[in-house]
C-alpha positions in Angstrom: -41.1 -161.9 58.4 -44.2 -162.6 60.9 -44.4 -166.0 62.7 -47.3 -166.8 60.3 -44.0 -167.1 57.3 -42.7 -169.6 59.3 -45.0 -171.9 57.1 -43.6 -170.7 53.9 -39.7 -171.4 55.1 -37.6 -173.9 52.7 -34.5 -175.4 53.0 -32.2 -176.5 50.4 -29.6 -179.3 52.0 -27.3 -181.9 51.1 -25.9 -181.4 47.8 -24.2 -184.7 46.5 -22.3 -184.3 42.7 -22.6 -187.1 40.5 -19.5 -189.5 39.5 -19.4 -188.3 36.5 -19.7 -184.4 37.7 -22.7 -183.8 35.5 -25.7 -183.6 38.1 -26.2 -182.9 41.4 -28.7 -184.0 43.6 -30.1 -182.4 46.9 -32.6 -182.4 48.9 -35.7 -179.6 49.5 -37.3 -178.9 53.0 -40.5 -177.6 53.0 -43.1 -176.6 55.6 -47.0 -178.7 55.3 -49.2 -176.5 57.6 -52.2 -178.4 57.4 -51.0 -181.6 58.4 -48.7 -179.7 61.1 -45.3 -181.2 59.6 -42.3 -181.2 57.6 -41.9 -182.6 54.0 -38.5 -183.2 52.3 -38.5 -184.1 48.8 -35.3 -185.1 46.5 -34.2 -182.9 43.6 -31.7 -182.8 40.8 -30.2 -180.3 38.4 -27.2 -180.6 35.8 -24.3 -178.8 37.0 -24.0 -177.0 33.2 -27.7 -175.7 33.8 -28.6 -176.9 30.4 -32.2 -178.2 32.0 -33.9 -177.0 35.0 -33.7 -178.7 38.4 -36.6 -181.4 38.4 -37.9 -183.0 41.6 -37.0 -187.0 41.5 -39.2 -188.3 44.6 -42.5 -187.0 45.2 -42.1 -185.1 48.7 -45.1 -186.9 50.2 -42.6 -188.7 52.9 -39.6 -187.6 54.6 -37.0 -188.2 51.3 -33.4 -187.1 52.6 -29.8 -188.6 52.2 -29.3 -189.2 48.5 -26.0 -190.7 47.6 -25.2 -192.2 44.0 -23.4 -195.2 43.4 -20.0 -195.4 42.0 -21.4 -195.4 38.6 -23.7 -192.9 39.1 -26.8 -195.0 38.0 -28.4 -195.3 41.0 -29.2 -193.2 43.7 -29.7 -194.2 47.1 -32.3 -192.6 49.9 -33.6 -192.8 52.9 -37.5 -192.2 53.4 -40.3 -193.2 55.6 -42.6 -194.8 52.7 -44.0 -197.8 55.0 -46.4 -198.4 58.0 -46.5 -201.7 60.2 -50.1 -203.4 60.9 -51.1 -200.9 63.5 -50.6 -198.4 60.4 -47.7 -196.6 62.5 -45.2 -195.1 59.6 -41.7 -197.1 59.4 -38.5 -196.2 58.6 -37.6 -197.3 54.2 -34.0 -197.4 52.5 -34.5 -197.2 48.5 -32.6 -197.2 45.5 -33.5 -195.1 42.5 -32.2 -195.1 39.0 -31.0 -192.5 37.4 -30.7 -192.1 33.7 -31.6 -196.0 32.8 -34.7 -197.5 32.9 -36.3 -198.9 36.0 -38.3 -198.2 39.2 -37.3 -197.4 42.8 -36.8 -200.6 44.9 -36.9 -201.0 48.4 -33.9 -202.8 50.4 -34.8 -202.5 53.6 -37.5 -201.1 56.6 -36.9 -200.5 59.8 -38.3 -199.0 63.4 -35.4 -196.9 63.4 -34.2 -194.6 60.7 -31.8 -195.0 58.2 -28.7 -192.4 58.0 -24.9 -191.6 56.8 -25.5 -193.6 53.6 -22.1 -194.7 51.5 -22.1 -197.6 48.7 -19.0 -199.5 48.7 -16.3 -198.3 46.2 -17.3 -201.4 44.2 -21.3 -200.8 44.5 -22.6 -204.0 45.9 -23.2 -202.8 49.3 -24.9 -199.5 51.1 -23.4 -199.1 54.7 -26.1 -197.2 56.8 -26.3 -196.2 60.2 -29.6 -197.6 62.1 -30.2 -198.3 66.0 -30.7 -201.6 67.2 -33.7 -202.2 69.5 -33.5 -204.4 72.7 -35.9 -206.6 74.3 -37.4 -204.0 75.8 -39.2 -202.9 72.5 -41.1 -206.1 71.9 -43.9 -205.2 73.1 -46.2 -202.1 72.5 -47.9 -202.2 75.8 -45.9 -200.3 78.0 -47.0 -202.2 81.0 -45.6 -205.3 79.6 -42.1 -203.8 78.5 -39.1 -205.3 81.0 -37.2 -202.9 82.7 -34.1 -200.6 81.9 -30.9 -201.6 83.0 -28.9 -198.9 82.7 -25.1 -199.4 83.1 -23.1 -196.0 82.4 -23.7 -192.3 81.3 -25.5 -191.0 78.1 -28.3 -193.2 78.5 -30.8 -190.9 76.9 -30.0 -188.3 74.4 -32.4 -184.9 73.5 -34.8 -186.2 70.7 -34.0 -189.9 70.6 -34.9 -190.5 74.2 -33.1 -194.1 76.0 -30.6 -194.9 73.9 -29.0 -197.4 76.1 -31.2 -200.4 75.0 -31.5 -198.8 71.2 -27.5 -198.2 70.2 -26.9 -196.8 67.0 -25.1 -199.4 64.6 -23.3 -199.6 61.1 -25.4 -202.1 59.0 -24.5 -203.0 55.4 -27.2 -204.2 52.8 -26.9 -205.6 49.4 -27.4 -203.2 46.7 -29.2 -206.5 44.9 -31.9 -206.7 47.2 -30.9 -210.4 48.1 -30.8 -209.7 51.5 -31.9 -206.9 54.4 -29.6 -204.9 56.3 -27.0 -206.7 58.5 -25.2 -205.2 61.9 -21.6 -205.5 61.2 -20.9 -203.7 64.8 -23.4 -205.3 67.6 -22.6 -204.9 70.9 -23.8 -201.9 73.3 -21.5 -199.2 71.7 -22.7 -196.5 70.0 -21.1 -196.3 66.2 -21.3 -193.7 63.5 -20.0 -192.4 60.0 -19.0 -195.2 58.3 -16.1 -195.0 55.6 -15.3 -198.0 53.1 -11.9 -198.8 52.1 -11.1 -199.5 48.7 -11.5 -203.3 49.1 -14.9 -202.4 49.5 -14.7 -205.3 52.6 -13.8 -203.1 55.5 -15.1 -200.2 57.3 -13.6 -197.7 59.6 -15.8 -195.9 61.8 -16.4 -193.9 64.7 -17.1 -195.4 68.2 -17.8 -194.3 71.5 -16.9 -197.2 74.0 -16.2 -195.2 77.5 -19.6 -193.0 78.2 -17.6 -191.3 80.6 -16.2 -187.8 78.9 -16.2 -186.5 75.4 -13.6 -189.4 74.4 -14.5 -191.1 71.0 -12.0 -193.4 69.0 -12.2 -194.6 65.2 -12.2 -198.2 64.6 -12.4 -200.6 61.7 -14.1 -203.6 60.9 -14.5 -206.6 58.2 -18.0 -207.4 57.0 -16.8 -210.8 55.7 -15.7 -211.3 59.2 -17.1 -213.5 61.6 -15.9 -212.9 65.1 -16.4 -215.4 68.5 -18.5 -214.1 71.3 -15.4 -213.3 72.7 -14.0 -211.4 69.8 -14.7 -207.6 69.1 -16.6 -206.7 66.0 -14.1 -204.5 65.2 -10.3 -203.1 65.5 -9.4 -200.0 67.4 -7.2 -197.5 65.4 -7.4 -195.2 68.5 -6.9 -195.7 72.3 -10.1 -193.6 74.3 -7.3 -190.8 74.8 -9.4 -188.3 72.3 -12.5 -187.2 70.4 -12.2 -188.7 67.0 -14.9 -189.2 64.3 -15.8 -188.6 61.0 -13.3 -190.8 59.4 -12.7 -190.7 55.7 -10.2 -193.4 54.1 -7.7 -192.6 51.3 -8.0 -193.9 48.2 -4.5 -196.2 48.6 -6.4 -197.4 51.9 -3.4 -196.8 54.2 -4.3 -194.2 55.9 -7.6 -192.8 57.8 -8.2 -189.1 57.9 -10.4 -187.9 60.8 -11.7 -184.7 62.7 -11.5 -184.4 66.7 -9.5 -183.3 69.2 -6.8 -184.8 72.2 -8.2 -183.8 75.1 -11.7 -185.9 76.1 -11.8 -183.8 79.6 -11.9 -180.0 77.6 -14.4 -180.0 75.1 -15.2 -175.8 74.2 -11.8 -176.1 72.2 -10.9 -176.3 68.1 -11.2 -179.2 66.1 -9.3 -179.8 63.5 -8.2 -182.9 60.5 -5.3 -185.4 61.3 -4.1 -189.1 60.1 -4.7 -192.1 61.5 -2.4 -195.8 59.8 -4.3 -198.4 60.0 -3.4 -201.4 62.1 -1.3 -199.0 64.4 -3.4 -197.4 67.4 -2.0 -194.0 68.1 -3.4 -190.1 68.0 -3.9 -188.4 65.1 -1.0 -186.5 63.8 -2.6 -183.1 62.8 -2.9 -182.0 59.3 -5.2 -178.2 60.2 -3.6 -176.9 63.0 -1.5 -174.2 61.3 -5.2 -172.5 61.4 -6.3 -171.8 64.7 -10.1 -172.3 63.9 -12.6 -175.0 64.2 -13.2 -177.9 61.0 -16.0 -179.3 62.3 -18.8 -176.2 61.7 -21.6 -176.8 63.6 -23.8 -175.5 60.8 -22.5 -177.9 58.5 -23.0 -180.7 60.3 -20.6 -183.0 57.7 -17.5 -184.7 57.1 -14.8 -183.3 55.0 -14.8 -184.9 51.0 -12.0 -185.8 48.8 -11.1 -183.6 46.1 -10.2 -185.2 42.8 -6.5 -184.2 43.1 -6.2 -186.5 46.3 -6.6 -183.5 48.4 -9.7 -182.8 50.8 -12.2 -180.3 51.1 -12.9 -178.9 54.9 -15.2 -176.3 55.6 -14.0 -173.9 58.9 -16.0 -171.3 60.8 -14.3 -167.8 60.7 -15.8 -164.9 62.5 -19.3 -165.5 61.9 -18.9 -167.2 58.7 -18.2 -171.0 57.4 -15.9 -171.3 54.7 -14.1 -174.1 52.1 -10.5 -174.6 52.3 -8.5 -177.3 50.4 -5.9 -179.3 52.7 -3.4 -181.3 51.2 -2.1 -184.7 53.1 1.2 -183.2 52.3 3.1 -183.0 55.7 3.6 -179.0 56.5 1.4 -177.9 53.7 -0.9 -175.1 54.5 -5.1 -175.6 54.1 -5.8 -173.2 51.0 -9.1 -171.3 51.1 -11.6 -172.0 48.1 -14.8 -170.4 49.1 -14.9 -167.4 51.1 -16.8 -164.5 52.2 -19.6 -163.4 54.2 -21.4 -166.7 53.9 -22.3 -169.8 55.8 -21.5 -172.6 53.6 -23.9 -175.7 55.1 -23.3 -178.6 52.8 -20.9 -179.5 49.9 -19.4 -182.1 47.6 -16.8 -182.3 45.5 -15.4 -184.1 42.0 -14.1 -183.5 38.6 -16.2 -181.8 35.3 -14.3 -182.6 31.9 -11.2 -182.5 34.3 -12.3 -179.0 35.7 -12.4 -179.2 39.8 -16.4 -178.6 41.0 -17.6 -178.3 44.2 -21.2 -178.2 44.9 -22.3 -176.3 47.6 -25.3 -175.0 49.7 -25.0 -171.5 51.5 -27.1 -168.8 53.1 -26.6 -165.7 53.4 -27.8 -162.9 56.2 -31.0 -162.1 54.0 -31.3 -165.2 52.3 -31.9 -168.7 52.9 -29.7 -171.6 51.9 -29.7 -171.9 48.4 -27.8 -174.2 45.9 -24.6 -173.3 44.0 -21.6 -174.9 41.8 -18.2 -174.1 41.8 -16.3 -175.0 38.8 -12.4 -173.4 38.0 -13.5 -170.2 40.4 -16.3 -169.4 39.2 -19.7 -169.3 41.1 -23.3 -169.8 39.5 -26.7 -170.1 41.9 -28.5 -173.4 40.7 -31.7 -173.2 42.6 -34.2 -170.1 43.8 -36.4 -172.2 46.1 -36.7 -169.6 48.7 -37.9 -166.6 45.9 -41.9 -166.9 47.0 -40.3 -166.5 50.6 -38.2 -164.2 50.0 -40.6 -161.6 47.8 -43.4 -162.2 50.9 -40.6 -161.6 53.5 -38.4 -159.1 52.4 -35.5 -159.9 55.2 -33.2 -157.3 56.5 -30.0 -157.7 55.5 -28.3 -156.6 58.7 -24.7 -155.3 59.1 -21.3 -156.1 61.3 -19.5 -153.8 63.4 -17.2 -154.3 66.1 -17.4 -153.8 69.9 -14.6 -153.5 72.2 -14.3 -155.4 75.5 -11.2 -155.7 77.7 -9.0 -155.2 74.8 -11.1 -157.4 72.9 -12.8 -156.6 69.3 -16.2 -158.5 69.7 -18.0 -159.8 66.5 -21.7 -158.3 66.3 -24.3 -157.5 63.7 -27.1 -155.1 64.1 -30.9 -155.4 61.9 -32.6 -152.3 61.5 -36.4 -152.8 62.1 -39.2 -152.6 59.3 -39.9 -148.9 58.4 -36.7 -147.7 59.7 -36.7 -143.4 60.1 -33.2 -142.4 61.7 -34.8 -139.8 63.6 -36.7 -142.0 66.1 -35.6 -144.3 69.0 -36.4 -147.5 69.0 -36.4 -150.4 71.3 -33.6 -153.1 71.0 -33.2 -156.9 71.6 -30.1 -158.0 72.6 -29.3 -162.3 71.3 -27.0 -164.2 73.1 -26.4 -167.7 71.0 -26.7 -171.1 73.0 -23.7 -173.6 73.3 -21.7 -171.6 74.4 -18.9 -173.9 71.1 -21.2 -172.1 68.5 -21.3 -168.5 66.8 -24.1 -166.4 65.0 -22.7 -164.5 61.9 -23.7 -164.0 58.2 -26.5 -166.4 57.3 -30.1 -166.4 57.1 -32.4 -166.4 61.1 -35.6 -166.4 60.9 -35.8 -165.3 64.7 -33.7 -162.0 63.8 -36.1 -161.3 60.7 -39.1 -161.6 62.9 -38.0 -159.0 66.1 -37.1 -156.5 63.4 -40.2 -157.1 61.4 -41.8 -156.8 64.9 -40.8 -153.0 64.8 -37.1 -154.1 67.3 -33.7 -153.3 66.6 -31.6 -156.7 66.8 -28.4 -157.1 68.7 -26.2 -160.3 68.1 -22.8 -160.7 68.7 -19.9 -163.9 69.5 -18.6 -163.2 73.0 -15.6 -165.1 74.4 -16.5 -168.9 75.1 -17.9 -169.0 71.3 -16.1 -170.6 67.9 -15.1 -168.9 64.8 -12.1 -167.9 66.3 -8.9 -169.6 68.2 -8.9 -171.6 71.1 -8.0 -168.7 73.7 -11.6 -167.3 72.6 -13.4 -170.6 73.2 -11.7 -171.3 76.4 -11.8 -167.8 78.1 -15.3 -169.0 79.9 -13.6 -172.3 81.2 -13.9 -172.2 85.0 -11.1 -170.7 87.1 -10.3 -174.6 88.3 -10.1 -175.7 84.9 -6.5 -176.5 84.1 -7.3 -174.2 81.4 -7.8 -171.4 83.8 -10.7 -168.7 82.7 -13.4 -166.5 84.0 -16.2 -169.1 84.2 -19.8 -168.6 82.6 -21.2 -165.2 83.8 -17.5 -163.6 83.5 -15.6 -163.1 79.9 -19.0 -163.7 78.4 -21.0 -161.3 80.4 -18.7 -158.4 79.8 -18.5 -159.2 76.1 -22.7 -159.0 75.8 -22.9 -156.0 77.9 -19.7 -153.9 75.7 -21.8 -155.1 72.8 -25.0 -152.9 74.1 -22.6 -150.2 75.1 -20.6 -150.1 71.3 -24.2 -150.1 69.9 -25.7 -147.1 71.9 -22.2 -145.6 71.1 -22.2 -146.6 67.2 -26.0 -145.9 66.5 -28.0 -142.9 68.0 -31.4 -144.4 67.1 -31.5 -147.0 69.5 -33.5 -146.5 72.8 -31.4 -147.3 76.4 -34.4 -147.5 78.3 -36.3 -150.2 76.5 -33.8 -152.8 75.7 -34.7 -156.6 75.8 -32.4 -159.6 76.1 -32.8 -163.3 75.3 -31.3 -166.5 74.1 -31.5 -170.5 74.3 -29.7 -173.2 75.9 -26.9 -171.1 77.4 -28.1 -168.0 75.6 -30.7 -169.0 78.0 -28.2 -169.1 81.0 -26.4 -165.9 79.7 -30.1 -164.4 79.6 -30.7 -165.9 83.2 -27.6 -164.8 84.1 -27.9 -161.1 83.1 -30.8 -159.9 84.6 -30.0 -161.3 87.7 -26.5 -159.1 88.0 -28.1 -156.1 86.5 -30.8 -154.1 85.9 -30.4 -152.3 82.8 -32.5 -154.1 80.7 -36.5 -153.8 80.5 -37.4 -157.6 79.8 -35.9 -160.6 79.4 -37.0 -163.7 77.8 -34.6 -167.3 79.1 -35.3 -170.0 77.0 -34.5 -173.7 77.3 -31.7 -172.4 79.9 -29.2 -173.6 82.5 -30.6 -172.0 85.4 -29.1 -174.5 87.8 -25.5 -176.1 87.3 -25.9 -178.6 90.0 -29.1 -179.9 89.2 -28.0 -179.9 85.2 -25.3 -182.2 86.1 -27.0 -185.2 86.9 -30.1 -184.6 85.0 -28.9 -183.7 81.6 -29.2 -185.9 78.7 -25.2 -185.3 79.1 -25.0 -185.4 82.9 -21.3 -185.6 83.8 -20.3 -183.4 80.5 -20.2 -179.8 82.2 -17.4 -180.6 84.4 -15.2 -180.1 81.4 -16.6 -176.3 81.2 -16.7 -175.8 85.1 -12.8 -177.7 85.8 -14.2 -180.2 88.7 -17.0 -182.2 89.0 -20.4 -181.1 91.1 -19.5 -184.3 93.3 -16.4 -182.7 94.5 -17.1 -179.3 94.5 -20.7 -178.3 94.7 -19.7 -174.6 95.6 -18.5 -174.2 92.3 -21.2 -174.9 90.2 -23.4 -173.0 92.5 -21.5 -170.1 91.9 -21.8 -169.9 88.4 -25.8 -171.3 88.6 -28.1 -168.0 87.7 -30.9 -169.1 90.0 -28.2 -168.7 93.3 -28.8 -165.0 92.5 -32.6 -165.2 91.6 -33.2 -162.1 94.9 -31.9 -159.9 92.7 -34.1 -160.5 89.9 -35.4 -157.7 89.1 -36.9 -157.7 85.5 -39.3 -159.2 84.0 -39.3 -162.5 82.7 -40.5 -164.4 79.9 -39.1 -168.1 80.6 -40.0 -170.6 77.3 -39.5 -174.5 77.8 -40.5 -177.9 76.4 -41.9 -180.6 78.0 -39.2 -183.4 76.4 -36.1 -181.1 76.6 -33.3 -183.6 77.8 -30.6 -181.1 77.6 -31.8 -178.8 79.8 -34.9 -180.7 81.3 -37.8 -178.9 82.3 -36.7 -178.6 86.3 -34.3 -175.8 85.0 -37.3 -173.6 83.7 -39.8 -174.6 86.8 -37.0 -173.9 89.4 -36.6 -170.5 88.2 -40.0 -170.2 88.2 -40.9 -171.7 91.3 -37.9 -169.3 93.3 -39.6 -166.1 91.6 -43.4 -167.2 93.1 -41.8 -168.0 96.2 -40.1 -164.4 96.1 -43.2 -162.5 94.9 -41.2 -161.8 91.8 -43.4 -159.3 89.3 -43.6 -159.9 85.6 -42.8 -163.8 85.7 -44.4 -165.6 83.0 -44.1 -169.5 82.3 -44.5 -171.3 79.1 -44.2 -175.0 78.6 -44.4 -176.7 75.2 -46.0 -180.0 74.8 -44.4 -182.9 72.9 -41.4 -180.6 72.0 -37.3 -181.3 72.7 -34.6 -178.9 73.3 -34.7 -178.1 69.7 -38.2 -176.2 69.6 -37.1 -172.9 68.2 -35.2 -175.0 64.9 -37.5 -178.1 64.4 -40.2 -178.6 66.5 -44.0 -178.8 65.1 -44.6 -175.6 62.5 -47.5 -174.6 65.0 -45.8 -174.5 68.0 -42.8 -172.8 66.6 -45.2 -170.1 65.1 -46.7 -169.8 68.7 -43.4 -169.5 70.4 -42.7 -166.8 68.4 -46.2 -165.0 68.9 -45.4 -165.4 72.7 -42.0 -163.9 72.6 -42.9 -160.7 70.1 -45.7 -160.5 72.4 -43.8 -159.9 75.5 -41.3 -157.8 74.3 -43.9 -155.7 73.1 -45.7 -155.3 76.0 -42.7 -154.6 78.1 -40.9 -152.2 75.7 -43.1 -150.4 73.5 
């Protein structure tokens, strides 16, 4: 893969089964070069393969988030199919029949998009999520906008800018078209994932009402209800003494099942699914904890489903992979694993086929793209080949695992052998360090893996301590030594896990050169990059991306300013020392390698004074070999989804670099 394939990418997402278990639909990604953009377009394909998947909306807007109704003749979507009088392209919700005669209607338009679509059980209502603008957007002329009064923490967020005048709210709309959407949770809260009850009246939901730690509570509320001014929209299930979201409501309605954790102040630990009884606030009483892993994947990205048999349907990271496990409500049963493997599953849905179980499911793989699949009484069938053209052009690297050692440690890595390989030679290596540090690399398809070995590089990844995909002793070894939760602290547990990694490889596999090895990562593979090669010298070039560079400054400047006290154990007001300790840039002297640093211009994780500190410190020093790139119009997630051209010249930059400074 070159950085020019980026343009030929695809993405199969979102596979949603039918009532009826007969067809699934899902949506396709695709890149549009020309007009410098992404395209998603809605499919479907029967779950017998008896036709061949057919494309149901065009793929001329941004169609996503199909969801049928309960009797699976309509389909709802979101897309962005209308533009305002200044021609400026708004946000649509549609419905569009399926199997009946008809056209697609549109129920509402918006500002804001439309997302986390569910109809009612009885199919006269679509709850949706959709921020509600204040005041402050009336006008387009900036100059004429009032000012922000912002009142707590999490006032912006990476990609949607201020939130604190635009909070995200549950809306429900008529599935008749006799009226647009209406907010059934105003107020300044932020509110997510909406789950009906089987009176098709009520909604629980998630809802974060503090702004002040990680703390997120599940509430309900009636949309025949009409509260007072001085009545909340809603009833709390939970107290503000966890992280709770995702709710899902069994089918009796007396009970809530949700993902989270207890403890708002420690974040970097497992989540896992527990119950919540309506009309009683309490904690969850945990359902998943007899498996020491995390159910909410960050590759997924989605809620657990309900199986048929009353059960549900979790997907947990293991060791570099995601899997599907069955958990039943059953108090001490033991979550059952369905799908396994070396995998990443990244979306699913489940139901019943002539009373056989099915669960539709997308999954990549290391050399290959996610792809969709059904899975009906253990057995396994590939629906779709989208990614073939890719694939054939491409010809990814499959890769393979092996273990490293650290401090009585075995550390997950893989190694990619470059294009061309020949055993006899030496050849230089790139060491990648993941961002996060709560996520993991493992066995699915990266495009930035296929392109250094494609490049002529032998690729290093790995899942140091600090990461997920295993138990929470991994993922709190990099706490801070003051956290209550006592561990090394970035830079310590973490750092010796990515250096044994290099050492097990030289060890494992003769052909790779020790005197040209790269490193790099983004986000706090940034940090760990930043971090690295200003404690050693052993590697030849280094490229920090998007990094921490500075903990202090990161603290109040972050999108989530306030957050990293829950990695570091105090906060930077009370002990400054501490987060300089662990902030790259307090060693930046000893910097002794040359540097590629990569940022963008609207990164609100890690805002761009982390990248121009660095930078600035190194001119002030005379550092050699310091290069600066800032991407225009680009967020902290350049490298995933920002613009096809600037994530083709990112890449060019990077293979550039390395090349210069190791071959």
């Amino acid at each position: 893969m070159k950085p020019s394939d980026i343009a030929a990418m695809t993405n199969v997402s979102d596979p949603q089964l039918s009532p009826d278990g007969h067809h699934i639909a899902y949506v396709v990604g695709r890149v549009d070069e020309e007009a410098n953009m992404y395209r998603s377009q809605i499919w479907v394909v029967p779950t017998d393969q008896t036709a061949p998947p057919r494309a149901l909306t065009a793929g001329t807007h941004s169609d996503a988030n199909p969801r049928w109704s309960p009797d699976g003749r309509q389909l709802a979507f979101s897309s962005s199919r209308a533009k305002d009088a200044k021609g400026k392209t708004r946000s649509t919700l549609h419905l569009l029949p399926f199997g009946v005669p008809g056209e697609t209607i549109t129920l509402a338009e918006g500002n804001e998009s439309f997302g986390q679509l569910t109809f009612s059980p009885d199919g006269k209502w679509l709850a949706v999520t959709h921020r509600t603008r204040g005041d402050h957007y009336d006008s387009d002329e900036i100059g004429r906008r009032p000012a922000r009064k912002i009142e707590h923490l999490f006032f912006t967020l990476n990609g949607e800018g201020f939130i604190t005048d635009r909070p995200k709210h549950i809306y429900v709309v008529p599935t008749n078209g006799s009226a647009g959407p209406r907010n059934v949770t105003p107020g300044p809260h932020e509110c997510s994932s909406p789950a009906w009850f089987p009176d098709s009246e009520r909604l629980a939901f998630g809802l974060n009402r503090r702004r002040t730690d990680f703390a997120n509570d599940v509430a309900i509320t009636d949309i025949t209800a009409t509260p007072t001014a001085d009545e909340l929209p809603y009833e709390l299930v939970t107290n503000g003494t966890g992280s709770y979201d995702n709710p899902m409501v069994t089918p009796d309605g007396e009970r809530i099942v949700v993902g989270g954790f207890d403890d708002p102040h420690w974040y970097p630990q497992n989540c896992h699914l527990g119950l919540l009884h309506p009309g009683k606030v309490a904690s969850p009483s945990w359902i998943t904890d007899s498996i020491d892993r995390t159910w909410m994947p960050f590759i997924s990205g989605q809620a657990p489903v309900w199986a048929v048999d009353g059960s549900i349907v979790a997907a947990v990271e293991d060791r570099g992979n995601t899997h599907l496990y069955r958990v039943s409500l059953d108090e001490g049963s033991t979550p059952q694993p369905v799908l396994i493997g070396d995998l990443n599953i990244t979306g699913y849905s489940a139901g019943d086929l002539h009373g056989s179980n099915v669960i539709a499911y997308t999954a990549t793989k290391r050399d290959q793209p996610a792809e969709l699949y059904v899975y009906v009484d253990g057995q396994t069938t590939q629906l779709t080949t989208v990614s073939a053209a890719f694939l054939a052009t491409t010809k990814p690297r499959p890769g393979e695992h092996f273990l490293a050692p650290s401090d009585g440690h075995e550390v997950d890595a893989w190694i990619f052998r470059p294009r061309d390989f020949d055993p006899a030679k030496k050849y230089p290596t790139l060491l990648n360090i993941h961002g996060g540090p709560f996520t993991q690399f493992g066995n699915y398809h990266f495009d930035e893996f296929q392109m250094q070995a494609e490049a002529g590089f032998v690729v290093l990844c790995s899942n140091p301590r600090g990461g997920s995909g295993r138990d929470n002793d991994w993922a709190s070894a990099i706490l801070g030594p003051k956290h209550k939760v006592s561990g090394s602290g970035w830079g310590g547990a973490d750092y010796d896990d990515c250096i044994a990694v290099v050492d097990a490889a030289l060890d494992q596999f003769d052909f790779i050169d020790s005197d040209r090895l790269g490193v790099l990562g983004g986000s706090y593979g940034g940090y760990m990059t930043s971090w690295i090669v200003t404690h050693t010298d052993r590697f030849a070039a280094a490229c920090s991306e998007r990094a921490v560079n500075n903990m202090v400054s990161l603290e109040y400047n972050s999108d989530i300013a306030g957050m990293f006290s829950s990695e570091v154990g105090v906060r930077f007001v009370d002990d400054a020392e501490e987060f300089r300790r662990m902030s790259p840039i307090t060693y930046v002297k000893d910097l002794n390698t040359p540097l590629l640093i990569v940022h963008s211009e609207e990164d609100l994780r890690c805002p761009t004074d982390q990248a121009t500190q660095l930078f600035v410190a190194c001119q002030l020093l005379e550092k050699p070999d310091v290069e600066y790139w800032l991407f225009p119009g680009e967020t902290h997630e350049l490298s995933r989804s920002g613009s096809p051209l600037h994530r083709k010249q990112r890449a060019e930059i990077i293979l550039e670099f390395f090349d210069r400074h190791l071959k």
